[in-house]
C-alpha positions as CSV (number, residue, x, y, z in Angstrom):
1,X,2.1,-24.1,-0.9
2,X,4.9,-23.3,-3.7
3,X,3.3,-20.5,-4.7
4,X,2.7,-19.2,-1.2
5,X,6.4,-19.5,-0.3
6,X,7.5,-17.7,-3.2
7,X,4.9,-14.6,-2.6
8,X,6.4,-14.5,0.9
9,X,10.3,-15.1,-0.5
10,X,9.2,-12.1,-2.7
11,X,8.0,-9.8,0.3
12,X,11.3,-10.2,1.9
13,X,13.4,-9.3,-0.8
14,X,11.4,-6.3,-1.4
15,X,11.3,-5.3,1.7
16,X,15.0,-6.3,2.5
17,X,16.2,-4.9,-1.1
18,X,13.6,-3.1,-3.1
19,X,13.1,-3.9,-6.8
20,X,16.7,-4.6,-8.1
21,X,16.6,-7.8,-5.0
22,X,13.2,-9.4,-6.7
23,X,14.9,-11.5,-9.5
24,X,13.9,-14.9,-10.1
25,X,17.4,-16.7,-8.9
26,X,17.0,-14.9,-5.1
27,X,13.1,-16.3,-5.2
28,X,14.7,-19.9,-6.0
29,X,17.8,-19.6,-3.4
30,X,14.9,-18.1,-1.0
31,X,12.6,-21.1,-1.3
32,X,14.8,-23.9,-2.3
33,X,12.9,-24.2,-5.6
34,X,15.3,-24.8,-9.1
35,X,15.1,-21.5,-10.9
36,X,13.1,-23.0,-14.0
37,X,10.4,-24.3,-11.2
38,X,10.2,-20.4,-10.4
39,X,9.3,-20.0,-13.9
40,X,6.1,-22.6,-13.6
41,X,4.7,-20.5,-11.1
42,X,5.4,-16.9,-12.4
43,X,6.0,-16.1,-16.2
44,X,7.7,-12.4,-15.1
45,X,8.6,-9.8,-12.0
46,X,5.8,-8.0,-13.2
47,X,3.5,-11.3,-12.8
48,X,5.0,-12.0,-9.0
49,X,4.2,-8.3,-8.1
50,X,0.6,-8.4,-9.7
51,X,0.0,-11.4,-7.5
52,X,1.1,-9.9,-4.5
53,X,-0.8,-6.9,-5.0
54,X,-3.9,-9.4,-5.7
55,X,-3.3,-11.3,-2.3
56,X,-2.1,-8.5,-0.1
57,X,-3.6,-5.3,-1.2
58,X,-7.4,-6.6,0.1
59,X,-5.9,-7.7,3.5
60,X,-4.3,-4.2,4.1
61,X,-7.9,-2.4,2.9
62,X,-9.5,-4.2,5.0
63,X,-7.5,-3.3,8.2
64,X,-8.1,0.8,7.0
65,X,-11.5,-0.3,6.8
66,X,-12.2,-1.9,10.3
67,X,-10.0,1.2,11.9
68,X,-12.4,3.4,10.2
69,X,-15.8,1.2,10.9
70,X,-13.9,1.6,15.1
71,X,-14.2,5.3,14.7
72,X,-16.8,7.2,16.3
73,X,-17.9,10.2,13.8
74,X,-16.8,11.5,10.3
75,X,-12.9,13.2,10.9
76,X,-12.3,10.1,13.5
77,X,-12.7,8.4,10.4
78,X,-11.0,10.5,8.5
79,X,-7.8,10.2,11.2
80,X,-8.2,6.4,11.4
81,X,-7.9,5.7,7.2
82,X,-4.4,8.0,7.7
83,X,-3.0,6.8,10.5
84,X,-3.7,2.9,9.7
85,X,-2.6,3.7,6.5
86,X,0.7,5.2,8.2
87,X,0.7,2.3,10.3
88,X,1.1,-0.4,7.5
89,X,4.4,1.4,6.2
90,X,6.4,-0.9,8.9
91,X,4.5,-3.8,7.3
92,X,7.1,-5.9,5.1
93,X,3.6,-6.6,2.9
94,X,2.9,-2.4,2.9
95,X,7.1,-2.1,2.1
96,X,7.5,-4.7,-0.7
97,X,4.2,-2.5,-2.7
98,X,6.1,0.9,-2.0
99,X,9.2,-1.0,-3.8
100,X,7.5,-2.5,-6.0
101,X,5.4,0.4,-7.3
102,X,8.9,2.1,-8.4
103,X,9.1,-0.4,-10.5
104,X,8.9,-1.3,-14.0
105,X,5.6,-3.0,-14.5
106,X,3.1,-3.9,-17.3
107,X,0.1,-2.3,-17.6
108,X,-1.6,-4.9,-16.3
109,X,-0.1,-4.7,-12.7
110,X,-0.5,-1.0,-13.0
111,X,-4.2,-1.2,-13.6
112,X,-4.5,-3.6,-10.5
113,X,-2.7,-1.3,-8.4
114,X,-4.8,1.4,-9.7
115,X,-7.9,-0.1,-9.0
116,X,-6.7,-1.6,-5.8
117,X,-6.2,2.4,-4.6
118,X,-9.6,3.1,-5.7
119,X,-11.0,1.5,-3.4
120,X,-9.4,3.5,-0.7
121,X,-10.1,6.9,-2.1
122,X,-13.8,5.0,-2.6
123,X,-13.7,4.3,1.3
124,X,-13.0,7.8,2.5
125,X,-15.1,9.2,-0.4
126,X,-18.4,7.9,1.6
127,X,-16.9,9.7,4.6
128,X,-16.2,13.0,2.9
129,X,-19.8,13.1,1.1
130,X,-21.4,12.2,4.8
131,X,-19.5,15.4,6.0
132,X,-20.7,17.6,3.3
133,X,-18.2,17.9,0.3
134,X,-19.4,19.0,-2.8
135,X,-16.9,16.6,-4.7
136,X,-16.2,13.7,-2.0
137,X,-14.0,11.9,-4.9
138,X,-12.3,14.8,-6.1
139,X,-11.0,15.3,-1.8
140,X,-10.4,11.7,-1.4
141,X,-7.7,11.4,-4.0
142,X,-6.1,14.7,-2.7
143,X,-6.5,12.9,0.4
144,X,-4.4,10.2,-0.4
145,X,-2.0,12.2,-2.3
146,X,-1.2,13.4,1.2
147,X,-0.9,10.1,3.2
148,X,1.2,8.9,-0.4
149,X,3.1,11.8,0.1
150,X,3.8,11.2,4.1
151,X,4.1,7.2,3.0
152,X,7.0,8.3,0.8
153,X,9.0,10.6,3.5
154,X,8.8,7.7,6.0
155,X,9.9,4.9,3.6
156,X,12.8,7.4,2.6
157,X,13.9,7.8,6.1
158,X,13.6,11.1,6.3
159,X,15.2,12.9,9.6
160,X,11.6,13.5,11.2
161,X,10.7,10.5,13.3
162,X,7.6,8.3,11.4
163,X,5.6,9.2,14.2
164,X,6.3,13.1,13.8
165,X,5.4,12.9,10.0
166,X,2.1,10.7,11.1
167,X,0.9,13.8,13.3
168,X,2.0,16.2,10.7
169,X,-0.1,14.1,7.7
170,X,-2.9,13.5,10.3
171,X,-3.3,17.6,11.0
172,X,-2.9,18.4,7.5
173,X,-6.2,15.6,6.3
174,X,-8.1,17.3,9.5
175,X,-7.8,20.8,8.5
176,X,-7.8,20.2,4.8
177,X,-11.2,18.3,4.9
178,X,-12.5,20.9,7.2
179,X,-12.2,23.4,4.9
């Protein structure tokens, strides 16, 4: 249950402050825990992130999953893995990963955040060979550079409205796996 309420202490300072809020005395003050008990749970801020990344990054593929297994044809699939993507950037879970993947982190969180956004590019990558492409990998990752891209402009709080750059990132995958 420690453990638990410190993963969800560290969502909130993300989310509330980005990386420079996740220290280890705001996770004590957060859960009421002595700073040195923080340090029986998590050894560093890289170790907190790579947990949360562990616990939250299968929840959040699995909602892009079940709004793609909703849609009804290839590009409605295609629309549903960018727009539930889009969707989760008002998550605190989807905001404290954007934070935290400015961040300075060991390789070891890197890899797991790596391989935790392969298996969305592996998701639409079924899609895109279904529909035709010659390499389905290649146009997933491109693919995701543009949702990454449209993540980024929303999180920044860019002057278009989130729902402006969601159509805009939407029409762009469309027409780009179209061809």
């Amino acid at each position: 249950m420690q453990r638990a309420a410190l993963l969800d202490a560290a969502r909130s300072l993300l989310s509330e402050g980005g990386t420079d809020a996740l220290t280890f005395p705001a996770l004590a003050e957060r859960t009421g825990l002595a700073r040195s008990s923080v340090y029986e749970y998590f050894r560093s801020r890289a170790a907190v992130v790579e947990e949360l990344c562990a616990v939250d990054f299968p929840v959040w593929a699995a909602e892009v999953e079940a709004a793609m297994a909703a849609a009804d044809g290839p590009e409605a699939k295609i629309e549903a893995y960018v727009r539930q993507q889009l969707a989760l950037v008002g998550d605190r879970r989807h905001r404290a990963v954007v934070a935290i993947s400015a961040s300075e982190l060991d390789a070891g969180a890197r890899e797991k955040i790596r391989a935790a956004h392969g298996g969305l590019v592996t998701m639409i990558a079924d899609t895109l060979g279904a529909m035709g492409h010659d390499e389905p990998r290649l146009t997933a990752m491109l693919l995701q550079g543009v949702v990454d891209a449209a993540v980024r402009r929303i999180e920044l709080g860019a002057a278009e409205d989130p729902a402006v750059i969601t159509e805009a990132a939407v029409a762009m995958a469309l027409r780009g796996v179209r061809g």
